[in-house]
VOGU-460100 format. One record per residue (C-alpha): x, y, z; residue in one letter. Coordinates in steps of 0.25 Angstrom, whole numbers, padded with zeros to 4 digits, always signed. Layout:
XYZA
...
This chain:
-0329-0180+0031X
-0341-0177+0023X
-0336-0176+0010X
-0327-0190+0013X
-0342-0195+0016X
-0348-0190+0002X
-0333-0197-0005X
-0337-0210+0000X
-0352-0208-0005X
-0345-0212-0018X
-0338-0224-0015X
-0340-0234-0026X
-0342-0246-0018X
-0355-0250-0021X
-0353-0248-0035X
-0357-0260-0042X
-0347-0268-0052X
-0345-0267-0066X
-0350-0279-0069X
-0363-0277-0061X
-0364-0265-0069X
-0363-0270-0082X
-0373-0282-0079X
-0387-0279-0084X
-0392-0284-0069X
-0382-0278-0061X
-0377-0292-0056X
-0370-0289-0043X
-0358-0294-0045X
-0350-0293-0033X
-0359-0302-0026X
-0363-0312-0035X
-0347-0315-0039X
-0345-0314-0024X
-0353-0326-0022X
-0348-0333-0034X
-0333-0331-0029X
-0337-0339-0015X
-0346-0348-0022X
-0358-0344-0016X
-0365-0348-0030X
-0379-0348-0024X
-0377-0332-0018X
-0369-0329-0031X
-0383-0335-0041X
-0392-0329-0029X
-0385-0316-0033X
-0386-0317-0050X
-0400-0322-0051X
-0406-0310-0043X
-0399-0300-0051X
-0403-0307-0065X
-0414-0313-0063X
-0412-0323-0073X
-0399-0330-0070X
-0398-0341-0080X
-0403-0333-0092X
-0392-0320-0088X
-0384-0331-0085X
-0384-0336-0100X
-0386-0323-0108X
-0378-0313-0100X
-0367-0306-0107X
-0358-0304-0096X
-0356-0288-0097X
-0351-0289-0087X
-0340-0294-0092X
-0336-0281-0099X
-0335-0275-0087X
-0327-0283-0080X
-0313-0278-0073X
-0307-0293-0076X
-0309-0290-0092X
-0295-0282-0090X
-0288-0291-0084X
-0291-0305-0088X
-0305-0308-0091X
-0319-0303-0084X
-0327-0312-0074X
-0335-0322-0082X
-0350-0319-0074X
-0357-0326-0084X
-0351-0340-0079X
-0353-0334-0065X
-0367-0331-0066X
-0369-0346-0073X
-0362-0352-0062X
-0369-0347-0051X
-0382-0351-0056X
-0375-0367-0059X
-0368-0366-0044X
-0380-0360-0036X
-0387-0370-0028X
-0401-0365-0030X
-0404-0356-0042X
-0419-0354-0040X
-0426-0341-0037X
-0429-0339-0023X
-0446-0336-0021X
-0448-0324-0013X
-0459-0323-0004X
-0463-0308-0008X
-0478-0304-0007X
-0485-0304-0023X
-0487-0289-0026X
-0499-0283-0035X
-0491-0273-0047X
-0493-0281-0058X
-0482-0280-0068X
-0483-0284-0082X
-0471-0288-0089X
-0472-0289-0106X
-0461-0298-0111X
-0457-0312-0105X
-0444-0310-0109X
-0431-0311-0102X
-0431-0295-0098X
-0447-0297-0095X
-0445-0311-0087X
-0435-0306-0079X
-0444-0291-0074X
-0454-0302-0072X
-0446-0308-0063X
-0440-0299-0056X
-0455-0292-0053X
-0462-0308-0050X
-0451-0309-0039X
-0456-0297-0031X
-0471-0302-0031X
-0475-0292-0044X
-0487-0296-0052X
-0478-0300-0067X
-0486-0304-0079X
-0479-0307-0091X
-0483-0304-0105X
-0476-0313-0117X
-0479-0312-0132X
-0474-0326-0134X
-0476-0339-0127X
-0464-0340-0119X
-0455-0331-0112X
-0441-0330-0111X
-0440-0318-0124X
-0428-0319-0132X
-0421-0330-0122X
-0427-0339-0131X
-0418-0335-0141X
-0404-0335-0135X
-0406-0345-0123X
-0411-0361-0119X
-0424-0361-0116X
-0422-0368-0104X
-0412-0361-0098X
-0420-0346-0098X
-0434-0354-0096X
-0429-0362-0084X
-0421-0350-0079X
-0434-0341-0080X
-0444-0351-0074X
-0434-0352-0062X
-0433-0338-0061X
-0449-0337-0061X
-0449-0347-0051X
-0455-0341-0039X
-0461-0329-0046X
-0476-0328-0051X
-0481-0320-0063X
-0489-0320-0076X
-0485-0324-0089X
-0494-0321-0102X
-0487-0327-0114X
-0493-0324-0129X
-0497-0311-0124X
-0492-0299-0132X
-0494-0284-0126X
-0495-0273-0137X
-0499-0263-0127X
-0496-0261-0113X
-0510-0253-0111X
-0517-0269-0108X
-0508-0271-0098X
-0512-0266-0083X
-0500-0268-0074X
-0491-0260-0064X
-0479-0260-0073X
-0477-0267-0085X
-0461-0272-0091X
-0461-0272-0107X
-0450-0284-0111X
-0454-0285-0125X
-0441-0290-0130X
-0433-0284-0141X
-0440-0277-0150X
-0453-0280-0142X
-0464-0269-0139X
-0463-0259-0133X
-0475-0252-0130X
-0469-0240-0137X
-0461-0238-0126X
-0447-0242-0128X
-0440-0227-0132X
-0445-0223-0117X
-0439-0232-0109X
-0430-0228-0098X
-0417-0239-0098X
-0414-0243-0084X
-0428-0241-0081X
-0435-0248-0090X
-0446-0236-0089X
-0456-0233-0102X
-0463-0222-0103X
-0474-0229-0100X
-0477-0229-0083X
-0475-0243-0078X
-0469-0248-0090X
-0455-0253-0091X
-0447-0259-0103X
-0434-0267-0104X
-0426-0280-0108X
-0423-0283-0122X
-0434-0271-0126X
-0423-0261-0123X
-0412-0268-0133X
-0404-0275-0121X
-0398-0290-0121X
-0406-0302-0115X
-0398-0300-0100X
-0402-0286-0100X
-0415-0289-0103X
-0417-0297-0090X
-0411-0287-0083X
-0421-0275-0088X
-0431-0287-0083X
-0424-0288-0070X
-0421-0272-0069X
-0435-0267-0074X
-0443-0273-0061X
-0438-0264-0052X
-0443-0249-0060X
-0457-0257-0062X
-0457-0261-0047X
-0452-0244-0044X
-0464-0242-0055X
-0474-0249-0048X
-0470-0244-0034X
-0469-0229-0037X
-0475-0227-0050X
-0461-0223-0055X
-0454-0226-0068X
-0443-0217-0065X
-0434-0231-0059X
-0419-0226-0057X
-0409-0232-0069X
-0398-0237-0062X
-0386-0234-0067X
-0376-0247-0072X
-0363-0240-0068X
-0352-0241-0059X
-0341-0231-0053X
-0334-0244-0046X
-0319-0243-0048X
-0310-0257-0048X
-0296-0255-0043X
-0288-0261-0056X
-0279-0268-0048X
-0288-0278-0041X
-0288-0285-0054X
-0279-0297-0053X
-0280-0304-0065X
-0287-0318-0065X
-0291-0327-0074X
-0304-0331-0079X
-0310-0345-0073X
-0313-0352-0086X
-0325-0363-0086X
-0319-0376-0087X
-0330-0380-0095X
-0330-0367-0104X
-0345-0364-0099X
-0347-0362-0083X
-0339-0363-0071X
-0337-0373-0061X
-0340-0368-0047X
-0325-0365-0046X
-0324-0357-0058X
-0336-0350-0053X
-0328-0346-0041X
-0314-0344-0049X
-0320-0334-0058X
-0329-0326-0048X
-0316-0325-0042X
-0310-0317-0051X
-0322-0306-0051X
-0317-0295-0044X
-0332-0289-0039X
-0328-0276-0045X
-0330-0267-0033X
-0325-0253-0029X
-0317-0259-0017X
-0304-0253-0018X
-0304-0246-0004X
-0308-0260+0001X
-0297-0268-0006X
-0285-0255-0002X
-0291-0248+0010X
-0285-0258+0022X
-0298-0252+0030X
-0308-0254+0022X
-0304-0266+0019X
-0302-0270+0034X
-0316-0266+0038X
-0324-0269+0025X
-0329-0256+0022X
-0333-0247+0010X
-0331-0233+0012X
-0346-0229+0012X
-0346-0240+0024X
-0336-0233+0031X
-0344-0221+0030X
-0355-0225+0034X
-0348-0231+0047X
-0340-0220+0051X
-0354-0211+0050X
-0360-0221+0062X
-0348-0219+0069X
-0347-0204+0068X
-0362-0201+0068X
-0367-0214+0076X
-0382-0216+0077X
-0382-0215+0092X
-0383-0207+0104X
-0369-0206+0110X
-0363-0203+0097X
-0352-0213+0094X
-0350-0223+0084X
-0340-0233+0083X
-0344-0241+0070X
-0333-0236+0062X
-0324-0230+0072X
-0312-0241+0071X
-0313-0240+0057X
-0312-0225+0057X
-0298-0227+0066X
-0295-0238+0056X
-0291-0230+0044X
-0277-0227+0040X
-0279-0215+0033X
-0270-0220+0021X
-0280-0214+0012X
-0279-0227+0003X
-0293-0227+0002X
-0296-0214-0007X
-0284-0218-0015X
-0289-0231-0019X
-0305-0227-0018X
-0310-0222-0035X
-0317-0212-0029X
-0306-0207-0020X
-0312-0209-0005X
-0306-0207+0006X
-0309-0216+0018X
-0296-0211+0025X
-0301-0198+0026X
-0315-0201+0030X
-0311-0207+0040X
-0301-0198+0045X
-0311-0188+0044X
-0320-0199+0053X
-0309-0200+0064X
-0308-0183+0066X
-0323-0184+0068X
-0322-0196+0077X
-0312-0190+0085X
-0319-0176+0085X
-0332-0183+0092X
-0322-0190+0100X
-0326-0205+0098X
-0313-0208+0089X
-0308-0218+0101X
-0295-0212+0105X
-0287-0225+0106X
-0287-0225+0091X
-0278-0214+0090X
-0272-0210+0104X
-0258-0218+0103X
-0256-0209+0091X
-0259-0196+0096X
-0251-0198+0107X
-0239-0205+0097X
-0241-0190+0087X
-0240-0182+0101X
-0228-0188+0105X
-0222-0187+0091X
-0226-0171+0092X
-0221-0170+0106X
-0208-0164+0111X
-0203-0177+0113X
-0202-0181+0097X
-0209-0168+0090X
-0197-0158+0084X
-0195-0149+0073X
-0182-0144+0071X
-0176-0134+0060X
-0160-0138+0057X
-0150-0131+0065X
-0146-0118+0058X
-0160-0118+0049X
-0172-0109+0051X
-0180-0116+0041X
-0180-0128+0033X
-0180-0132+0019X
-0187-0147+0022X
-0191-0155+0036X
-0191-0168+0038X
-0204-0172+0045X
-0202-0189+0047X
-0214-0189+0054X
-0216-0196+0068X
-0216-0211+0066X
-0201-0211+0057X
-0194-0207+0070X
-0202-0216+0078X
-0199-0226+0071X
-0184-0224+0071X
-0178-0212+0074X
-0166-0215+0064X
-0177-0213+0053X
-0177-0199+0056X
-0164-0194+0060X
-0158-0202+0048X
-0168-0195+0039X
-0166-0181+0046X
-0151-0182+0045X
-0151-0185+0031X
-0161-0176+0027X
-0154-0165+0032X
-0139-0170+0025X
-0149-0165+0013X
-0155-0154+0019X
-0148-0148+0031X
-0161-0138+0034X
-0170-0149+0035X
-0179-0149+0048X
-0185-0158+0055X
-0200-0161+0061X
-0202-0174+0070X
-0218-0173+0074X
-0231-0181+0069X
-0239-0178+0056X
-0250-0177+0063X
-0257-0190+0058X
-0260-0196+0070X
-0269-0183+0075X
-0273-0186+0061X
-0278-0199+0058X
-0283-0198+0076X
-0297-0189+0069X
-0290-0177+0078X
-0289-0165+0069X
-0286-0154+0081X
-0275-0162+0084X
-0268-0167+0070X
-0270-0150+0066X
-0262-0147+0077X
-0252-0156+0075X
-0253-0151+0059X
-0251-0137+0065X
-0239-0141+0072X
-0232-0147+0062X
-0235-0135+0052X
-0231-0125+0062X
-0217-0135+0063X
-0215-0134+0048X
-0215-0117+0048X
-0206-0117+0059X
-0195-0123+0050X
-0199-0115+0038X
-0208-0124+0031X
-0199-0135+0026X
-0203-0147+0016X
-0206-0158+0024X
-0198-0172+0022X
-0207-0181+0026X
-0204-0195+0031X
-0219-0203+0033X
-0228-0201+0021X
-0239-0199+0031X
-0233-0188+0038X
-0232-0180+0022X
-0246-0183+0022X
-0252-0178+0034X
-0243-0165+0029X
-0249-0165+0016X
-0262-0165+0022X
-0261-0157+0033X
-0248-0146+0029X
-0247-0147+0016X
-0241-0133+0015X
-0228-0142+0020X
-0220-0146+0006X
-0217-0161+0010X
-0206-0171+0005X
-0205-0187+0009X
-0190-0189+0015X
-0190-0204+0004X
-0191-0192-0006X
-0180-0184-0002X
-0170-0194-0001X
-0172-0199-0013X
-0170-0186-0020X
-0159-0182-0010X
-0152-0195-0013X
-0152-0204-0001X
-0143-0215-0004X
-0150-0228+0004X
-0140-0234+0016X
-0148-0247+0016X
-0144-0253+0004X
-0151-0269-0002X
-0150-0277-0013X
-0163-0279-0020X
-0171-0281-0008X
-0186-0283-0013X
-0195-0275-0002X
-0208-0267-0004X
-0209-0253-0002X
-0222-0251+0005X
-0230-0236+0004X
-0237-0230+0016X
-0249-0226+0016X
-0246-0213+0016X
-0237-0211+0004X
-0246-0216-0006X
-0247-0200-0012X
-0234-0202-0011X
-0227-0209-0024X
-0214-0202-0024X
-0211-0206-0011X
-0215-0220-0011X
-0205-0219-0024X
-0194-0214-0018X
-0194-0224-0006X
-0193-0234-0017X
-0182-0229-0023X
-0175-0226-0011X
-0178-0242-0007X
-0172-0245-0023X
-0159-0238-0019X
-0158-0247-0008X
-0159-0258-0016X
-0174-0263-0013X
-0180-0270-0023X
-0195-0265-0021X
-0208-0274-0024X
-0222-0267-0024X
-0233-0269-0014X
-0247-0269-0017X
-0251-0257-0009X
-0238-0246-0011X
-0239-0231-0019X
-0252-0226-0021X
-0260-0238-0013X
-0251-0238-0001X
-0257-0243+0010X
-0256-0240+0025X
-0246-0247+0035X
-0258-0247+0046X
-0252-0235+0053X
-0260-0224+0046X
-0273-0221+0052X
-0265-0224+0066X
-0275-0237+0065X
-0268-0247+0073X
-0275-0244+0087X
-0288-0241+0080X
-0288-0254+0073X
-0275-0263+0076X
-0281-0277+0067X
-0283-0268+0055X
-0269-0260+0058X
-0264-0276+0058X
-0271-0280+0045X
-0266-0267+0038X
-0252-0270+0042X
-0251-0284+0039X
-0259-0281+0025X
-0246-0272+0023X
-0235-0281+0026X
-0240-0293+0019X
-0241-0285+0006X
-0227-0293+0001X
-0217-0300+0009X
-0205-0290+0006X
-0199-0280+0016X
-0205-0267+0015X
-0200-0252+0013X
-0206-0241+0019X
-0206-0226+0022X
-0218-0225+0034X
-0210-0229+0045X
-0226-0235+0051X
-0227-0242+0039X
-0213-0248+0042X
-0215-0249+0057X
-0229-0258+0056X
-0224-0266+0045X
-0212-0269+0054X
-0219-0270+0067X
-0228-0282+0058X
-0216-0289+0055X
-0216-0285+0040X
-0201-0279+0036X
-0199-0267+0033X
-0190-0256+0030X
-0192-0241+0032X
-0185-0233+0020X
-0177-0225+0029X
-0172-0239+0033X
-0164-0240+0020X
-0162-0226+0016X
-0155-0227+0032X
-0151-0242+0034X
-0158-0243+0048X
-0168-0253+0049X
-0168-0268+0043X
-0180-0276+0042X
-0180-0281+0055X
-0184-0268+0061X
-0193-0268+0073X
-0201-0256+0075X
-0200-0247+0088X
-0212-0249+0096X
-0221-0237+0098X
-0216-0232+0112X
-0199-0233+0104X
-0208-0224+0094X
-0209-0213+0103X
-0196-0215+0107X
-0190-0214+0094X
-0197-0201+0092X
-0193-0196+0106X
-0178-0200+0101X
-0177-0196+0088X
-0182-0180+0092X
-0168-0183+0102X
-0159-0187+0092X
-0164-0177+0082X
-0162-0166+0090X
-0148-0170+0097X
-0143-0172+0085X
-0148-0160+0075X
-0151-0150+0086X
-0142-0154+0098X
-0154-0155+0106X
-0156-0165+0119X
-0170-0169+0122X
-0171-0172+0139X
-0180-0184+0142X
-0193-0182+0144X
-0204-0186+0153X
-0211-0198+0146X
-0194-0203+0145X
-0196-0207+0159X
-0184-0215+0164X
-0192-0225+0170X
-0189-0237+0167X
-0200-0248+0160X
-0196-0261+0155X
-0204-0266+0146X
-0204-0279+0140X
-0201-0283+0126X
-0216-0290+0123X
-0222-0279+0131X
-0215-0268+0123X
-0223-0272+0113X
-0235-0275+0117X
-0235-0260+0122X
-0231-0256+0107X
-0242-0266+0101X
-0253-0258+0111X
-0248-0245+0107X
-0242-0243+0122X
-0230-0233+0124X
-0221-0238+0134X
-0220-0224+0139X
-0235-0224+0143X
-0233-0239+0149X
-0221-0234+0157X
-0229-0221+0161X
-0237-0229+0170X
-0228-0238+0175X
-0222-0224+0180X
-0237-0218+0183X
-0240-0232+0193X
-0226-0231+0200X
-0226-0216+0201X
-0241-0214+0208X
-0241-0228+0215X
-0255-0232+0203X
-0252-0247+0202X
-0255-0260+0206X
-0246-0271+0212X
-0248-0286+0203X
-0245-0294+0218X
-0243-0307+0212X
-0235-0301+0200X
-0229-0287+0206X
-0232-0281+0196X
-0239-0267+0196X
-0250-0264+0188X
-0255-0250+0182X
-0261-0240+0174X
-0261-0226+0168X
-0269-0219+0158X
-0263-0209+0148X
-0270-0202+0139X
-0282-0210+0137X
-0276-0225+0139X
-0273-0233+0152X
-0262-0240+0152X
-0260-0251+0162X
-0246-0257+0166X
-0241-0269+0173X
-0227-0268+0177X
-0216-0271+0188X
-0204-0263+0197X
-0191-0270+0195X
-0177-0266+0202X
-0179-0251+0193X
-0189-0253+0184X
-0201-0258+0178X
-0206-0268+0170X
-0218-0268+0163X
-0226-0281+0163X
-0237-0277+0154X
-0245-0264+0149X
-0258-0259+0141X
-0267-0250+0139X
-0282-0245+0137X
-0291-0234+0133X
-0299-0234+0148X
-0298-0224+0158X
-0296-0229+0173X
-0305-0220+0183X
-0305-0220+0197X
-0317-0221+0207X
């Protein structure tokens, strides 16, 4: 976990953009075309004059580097923030400085030069109550402006800016030696070509520092343009303020660099807002143009990861949130700032995928959940429906591994993991059958991956199930697996990657299974899971075996290498249900076409959220249509329970007896109930459980005005409560539900 800490130390997100870097004043641009795309003209000019100081001057002069910069020059043309920064000052509703009441100091700063570069020092300094004296060799100030601007527009921009400020001016007064002067600091702004007191070739660019203690050099003196120069102005108040606080000229030079990295395919092209009157933009223009500005930001796990997206986080906030929840600042010891989030996250590794400098906020946050779970304040809700699902899967009832009759080992196993069967048992049994009419040694391994245990933060428990399913694997002499759920490969992968592994699309492809659903030119969309996304040659092969069918396949955004997750990964749906809803219908609503898919999850949600939707082994087997309804999540576990049965009487000869939790007590249950159970994650088999517990030891209520009984029984760490009714031989449920609270007696 430490070292997933020290990856997100380098996340770029505050990186600034590259036109804020190219800019002379470090403009913000992020926030000042924020404000211009809403219209907030007033915030947006608020936002410009601070960082130049002189906004109508810049405004007039400024060369737009910027523009080199800019993404938008690949694609059409760059953001014309020249015409922006005019027209925030025309649409700005008050374009005067604002007077801060800030107490008058005593340094006494003296400035030589009342030229752009030196005006605008003076400025800066004369706003935070310094002592500023001016000294002109001419009679008027304003430098070289004279030269290449109206008078009136720099000497009505300056006075405003001067407003509120009080200083000294001494025009006619020329300095040949900085000996006479007696001030704290003093700020050489000669000009081009002006003197230098013999100490140009020992400045320090960036911190304007001569050789000379106290005495700073910069603006058109150092050979820069006219917009420079105000910004050396602007820039050099801050090393003369570290001067005369500390007696330091050593002022750190700040680097102008980035390391943000912009995903190329957020650029859409658009076209540039061309003035009507080929000079300025009308207030709609403004807007139009700000618009096509992109605020170049390293965002991409904002914009792809569905979680950081849901909670508006950065991964350093993330960070910083799970460390209060894990380490909390208080004396019992429990957080919970960041504990949903921590459930939230799918684990569909998108994230480090996307991210330039590859983090991994999956991992983390795995890592996050073992530690939770280790102090034992992960809430166990959050994961108990799926412990209990992967420990029915690796019971007696559904788990088997099985070598062919008349084989001691096997050259390949098919391992189609524990949702295919659930799902339909035909799924597997049709995909065993014709695997082993390839491969007659092929064996078989019905059992969970072990991602549950997994994704829970329980590492005793998933290395168990790792150890077991190893110690499967030797016992039918170490086979290739033929996988059936991309995560399932995964989790092996990871966990046992001594086992060589196969995807079942593959092999029937190269085996040459001939599809028995046959269409003509049905456009669908073959949608990825999250899982395959290493994966290219399988999610090729599913498209090929979808082409021999006849489908005519249109791209989605998300698919191949930026698959995204169904909302099943993770097991996040009882952690965070709206967010598992949100994922789901961000999914689904990617195109309107039917989709194709090879995680039977991904195809059960999609279904269940009345998107349609085919399973590959639904063509390659001709069983499903699109009108499929999923089972429901106790008929999952009946399907598991049924499939180990059918498997075995029909490979191995073998009968299975009924067991206990097959009880022949009868429950009727409604239709709307059914699914209200299903939709609560309630297994009819617990709910009938304590129907049968109330009846047996005489624990219930009698509903006189209805005749209904009411009661409850806990199991494992839920309660479930019960309202139901005797009929001539059975019961009938009239409702059921459930909740995390123990019932005590006194």
């Amino acid at each position: 976990m430490e070292e997933s800490k020290r990856k997100i130390e380098t996340c770029l997100q505050n990186e600034p953009a590259y036109c804020t870097v190219a800019c002379p004043f470090q403009l913000n641009m992020r926030d000042f075309i924020e404000k211009m795309q809403r219209g907030a003209f007033n915030a947006a000019f608020k936002v410009y004059r601070n960082a130049v100081g002189f906004p109508e001057i810049v405004a007039e002069l400024c060369p737009q580097p910027c523009r080199a910069v800019c993404p938008r020059a690949k694609t059409d043309a760059p953001i014309s923030v020249k015409l922006l920064e005019k027209a925030s000052i025309c649409y700005a509703r008050n374009i005067n400085p604002i007077d801060y009441n800030v107490p008058l100091k005593n340094n006494r700063i003296a400035i030589i030069g009342a030229g752009i570069s030196g005006l605008a020092c003076a400025l800066r300094l004369a706003t935070k109550k310094y002592d500023v004296t001016i000294y002109e060799k001419t009679d008027k100030i304003g430098g070289h402006l004279w030269e290449i601007l109206p008078d009136d527009l720099f000497l009505t921009d300056i006075k405003r800016q001067f407003m509120h400020e009080r200083y000294t001016l001494s025009l006619n007064t020329n300095i040949t030696s900085l000996d006479e002067l007696d001030y704290d600091a003093i700020y050489v702004a000669t000009g081009k070509g002006g003197e230098d007191f013999g100490l140009l070739g020992s400045v320090k660019q960036g911190s304007f520092a001569s050789s000379r203690p106290g005495v700073f050099l910069g603006g058109s003196i150092l050979g820069v343009n006219s917009v420079e120069a105000v910004a050396h102005g602007l820039q050099v108040a801050n090393p003369i303020e570290r001067y005369i606080k500390t007696g330091s000229m050593a002022h750190p030079i700040k680097k102008n660099e980035t390391k943000m990295h912009l995903d190329p395919t957020v650029l859409t092209p658009m076209p540039p807002v061309l003035p009507e009157d080929k000079t300025s933009y009308t207030r709609e223009e403004t807007k139009a143009e700000a618009q096509r500005c992109l605020r170049c930001a390293c965002d991409a796990c904002q914009r792809h990861c569905d979680l950081m997206t849901y909670y508006n986080r950065y991964p350093k906030r993330i960070r910083d949130e799970v460390k209060i929840t894990l380490d909390p600042p208080i004396l019992e010891g429990h957080g919970f700032v960041a504990t949903r989030l921590i459930a939230s996250c799918n684990q569909c590794g998108l994230c480090k995928d996307i991210c330039p400098q590859e983090i991994d906020m999956g991992e983390f946050l795995l890592k996050s959940r073992q530690a939770m779970h280790k102090k034992q304040s992960m809430p166990w809700v959050f994961h108990d429906f799926w412990l209990r699902d992967m420990a029915f899967a690796n019971s007696q009832v559904a788990q088997l591994s099985r070598l062919p009759n008349g084989y001691n080992k096997s050259s390949y196993m098919f391992f189609p993991g524990c949702q295919l069967g659930a799902s339909d048992i035909q799924y597997v049994s049709k995909s065993y059958q014709w695997l082993i009419s390839q491969k007659p040694d092929t064996a078989l391994i019905l059992a969970c991956c072990g991602a549950p245990a997994l994704w829970s933060g329980d590492t005793e428990l998933h290395a168990e199930t790792i150890a077991k399913l190893k110690e499967d694997w030797i016992s039918l002499g170490k086979p290739k697996a033929i996988f059936a759920c991309p995560t399932c490969k995964q989790m092996f992968d990871r966990f046992l990657p001594e086992v060589e592994g196969v995807f079942l699309y593959d092999v029937m492809l190269e085996w040459g299974i001939t599809p028995k659903k046959i269409v003509s030119e049905e456009l669908v969309s073959v949608f990825d899971p999250c899982s395959s996304r290493q994966e290219p040659k399988l999610q090729q092969a599913v498209r090929k075996l979808a082409n021999k069918a006849g489908f005519k396949l249109q791209a989605l955004k998300y698919e191949g290498k930026l698959a995204k997750c169904c909302s099943w990964g993770g097991h996040v749906s009882i952690a965070n249900p709206t967010y598992a809803e949100e994922v789901v219908k961000k999914r689904i609503s990617q195109n309107d076409n039917p989709y194709i898919t090879y995680c039977v999850n991904c195809r059960d949600i999609f279904a269940s959220a009345g998107k349609p939707c085919y399973h590959i082994l639904d063509i390659l087997f001709s069983l499903h249509d699109l009108e499929y309804k999923p089972p429901t999540i106790t008929e999952r576990r009946t399907n598991r329970r049924d499939l180990k049965r059918e498997i075995l009487a029909k490979y191995w000869n073998e009968e299975i007896e009924m067991t206990q939790d097959e009880s022949k007590f009868k429950l009727i249950i409604p239709p709307q109930l059914k699914q209200k159970l299903n939709d609560n994650m309630i297994l009819e088999t617990d709910i009938q459980a304590v129907v049968e517990h109330c009846e047996n030891s005489g624990e219930k209520i009698l509903n006189q005005d209805t005749g209904n009984f009411i009661g409850h029984l806990q199991i494992g760490y839920m309660t479930y409560w019960v309202e139901y009714r005797k009929t001539d031989d059975d019961f009938e449920l009239i409702n059921a539900y459930s909740h995390r609270m123990g019932i005590g007696e006194v």
